[in-house]
N, C-alpha and C positions, 0 to 999 in steps of 0.2 A: 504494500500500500504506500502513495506516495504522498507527501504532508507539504504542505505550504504555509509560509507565515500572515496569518489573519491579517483582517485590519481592524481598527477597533470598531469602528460602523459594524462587524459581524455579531457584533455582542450587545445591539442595542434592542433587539430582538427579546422576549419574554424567556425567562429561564426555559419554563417548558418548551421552547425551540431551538436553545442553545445546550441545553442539557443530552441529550442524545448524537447531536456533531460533537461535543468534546470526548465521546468513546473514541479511543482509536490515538485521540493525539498525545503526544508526549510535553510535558511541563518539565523544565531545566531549572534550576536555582543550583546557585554558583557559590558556594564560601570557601573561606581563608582554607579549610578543611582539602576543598576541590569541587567537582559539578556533582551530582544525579540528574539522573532525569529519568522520568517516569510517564510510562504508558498507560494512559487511562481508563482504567476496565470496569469502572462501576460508579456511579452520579446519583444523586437525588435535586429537584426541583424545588424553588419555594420562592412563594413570592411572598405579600406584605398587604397591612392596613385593612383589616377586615377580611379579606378572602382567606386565607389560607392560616386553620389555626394550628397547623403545625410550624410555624416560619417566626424567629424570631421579632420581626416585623409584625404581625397582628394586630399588634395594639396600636401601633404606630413606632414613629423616632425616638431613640432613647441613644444614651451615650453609648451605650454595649453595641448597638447595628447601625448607627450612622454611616458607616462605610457602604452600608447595602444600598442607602439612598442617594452614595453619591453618583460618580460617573463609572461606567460601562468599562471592563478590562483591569480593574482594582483588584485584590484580594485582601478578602474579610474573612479575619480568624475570631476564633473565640474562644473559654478557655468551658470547658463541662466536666459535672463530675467528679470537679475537685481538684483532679490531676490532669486532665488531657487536654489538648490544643487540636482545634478541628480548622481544613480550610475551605474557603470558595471562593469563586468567581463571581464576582460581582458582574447582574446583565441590565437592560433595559436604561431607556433614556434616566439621566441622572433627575433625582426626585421622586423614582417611581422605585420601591424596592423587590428588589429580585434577583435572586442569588442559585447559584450552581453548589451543593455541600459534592466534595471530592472523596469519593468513598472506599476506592479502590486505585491498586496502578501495579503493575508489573517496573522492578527495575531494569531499565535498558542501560544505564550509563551511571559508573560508579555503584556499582555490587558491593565491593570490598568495604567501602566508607559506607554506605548504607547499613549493611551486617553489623559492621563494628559500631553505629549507633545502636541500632533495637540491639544487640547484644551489651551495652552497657545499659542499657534501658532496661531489658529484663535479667540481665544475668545467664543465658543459656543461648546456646548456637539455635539461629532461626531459618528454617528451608527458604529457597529464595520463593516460594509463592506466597509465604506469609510475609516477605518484608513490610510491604507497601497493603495490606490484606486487611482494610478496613482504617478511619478515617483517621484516627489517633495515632495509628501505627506507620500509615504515609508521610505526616508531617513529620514526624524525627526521621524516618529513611531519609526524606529530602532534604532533612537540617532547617525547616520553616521553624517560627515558632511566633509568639503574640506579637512578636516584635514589627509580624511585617504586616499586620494589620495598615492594610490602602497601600502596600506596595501594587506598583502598576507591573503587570506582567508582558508590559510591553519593554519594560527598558530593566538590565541589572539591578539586580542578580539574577531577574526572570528571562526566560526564554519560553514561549509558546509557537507549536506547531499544529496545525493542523490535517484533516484526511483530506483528502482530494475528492473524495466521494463520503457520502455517509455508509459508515457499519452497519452488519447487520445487526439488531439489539432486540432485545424483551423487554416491556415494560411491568413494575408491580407495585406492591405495596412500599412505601418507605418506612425500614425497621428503625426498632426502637422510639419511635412517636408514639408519646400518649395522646387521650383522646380522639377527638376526630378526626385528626392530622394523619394520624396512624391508619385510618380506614379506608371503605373501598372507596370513597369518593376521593381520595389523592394517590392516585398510582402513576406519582410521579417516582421513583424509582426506575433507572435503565442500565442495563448491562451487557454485555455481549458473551453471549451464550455458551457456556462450556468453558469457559476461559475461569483457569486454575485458582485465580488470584479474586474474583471476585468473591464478598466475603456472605459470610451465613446470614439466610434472611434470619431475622428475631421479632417477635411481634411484641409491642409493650403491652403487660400484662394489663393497662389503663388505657389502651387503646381502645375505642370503640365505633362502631358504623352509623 
């Protein structure tokens, strides 16, 4: 498959439009460490302001998602859980929030320094389809962290590629969402099918339809 460099107009588009093109492409960040980069095999959708009450957005702006209402090709982390740093792609004209959460990725570049993170991370050697193997576990493959909260992934230390074509993908439910967010009415969840690295669906035990 052959990948091209976006332009940011590609991401002014509603997550649920952008969230399925980003299967396939690979995300770069570069530190003092060296690169990763990472092939993206699993996505969740979320927009904001009353629609979608799984999205941090629902209620409206707050200082925690201001990133999501800014401009289009930004990344908006956040920290859940206590312990973990999740990222996305910020889409849609800036004001309007809507965000891509990064769910999965295969390591393509930089194995060796990926490992050596999630293994100081957890203490034990990790198979390489678990590196990047759900959303907490990507941002330290990559070396992201709160820090880069509204870094633009158009300019260093990012690099975005994209497919030339779109993948073939499945849509479903988005795991670990409680309440409504989590049910059939949001199957904005997408992945590309049989691919090793994509991670276990979970349904939140507070989710409901």
């Amino acid at each position: 498959m052959t990948l091209h460099r976006p332009r940011r107009e590609d991401f002014l588009a509603s997550s649920l439009e952008v969230a399925p093109r980003l299967l396939g492409a690979v995300l770069r960040h570069d530190s003092e460490e060296g690169p990763v980069a990472l092939r993206i095999t699993e996505v969740e959708a979320y927009i904001g302001d009353g629609l979608d009450p799984g999205s941090h957005a629902f209620r409206g702006r707050t200082k925690r998602n201001a990133v999501m209402y800014g401009p289009p090709g930004h990344v908006y982390t956040y920290f859940t859980y206590g312990m973990h740093v999740c990222a996305n792609i910020v889409c849609s004209p800036e004001g309007e929030a809507s965000a891509v959460l990064l769910r999965a990725a295969e390591v393509v570049e930089g194995e060796v320094l990926a490992e050596r993170r999630r293994v100081g991370f957890t203490g034990r050697r990790i198979p390489h389809r678990d590196l990047a193997r759900g959303p907490a576990r990507l941002v330290v493959a990559a070396g992201m962290s709160l820090a880069d909260d509204g870094a633009d992934v158009f300019a260093p230390p990012f690099d975005l590629l994209l497919p030339d074509e779109q993948a073939d993908y499945v849509a479903g439910l988005r795991t670990g969402v409680s309440g409504a967010g989590g049910g059939l009415a949001f199957p904005w969840r997408y992945w590309l099918p049989g691919d090793p690295t994509v991670s276990p669906y979970k349904r939140h035990p507070k989710s409901h339809d």
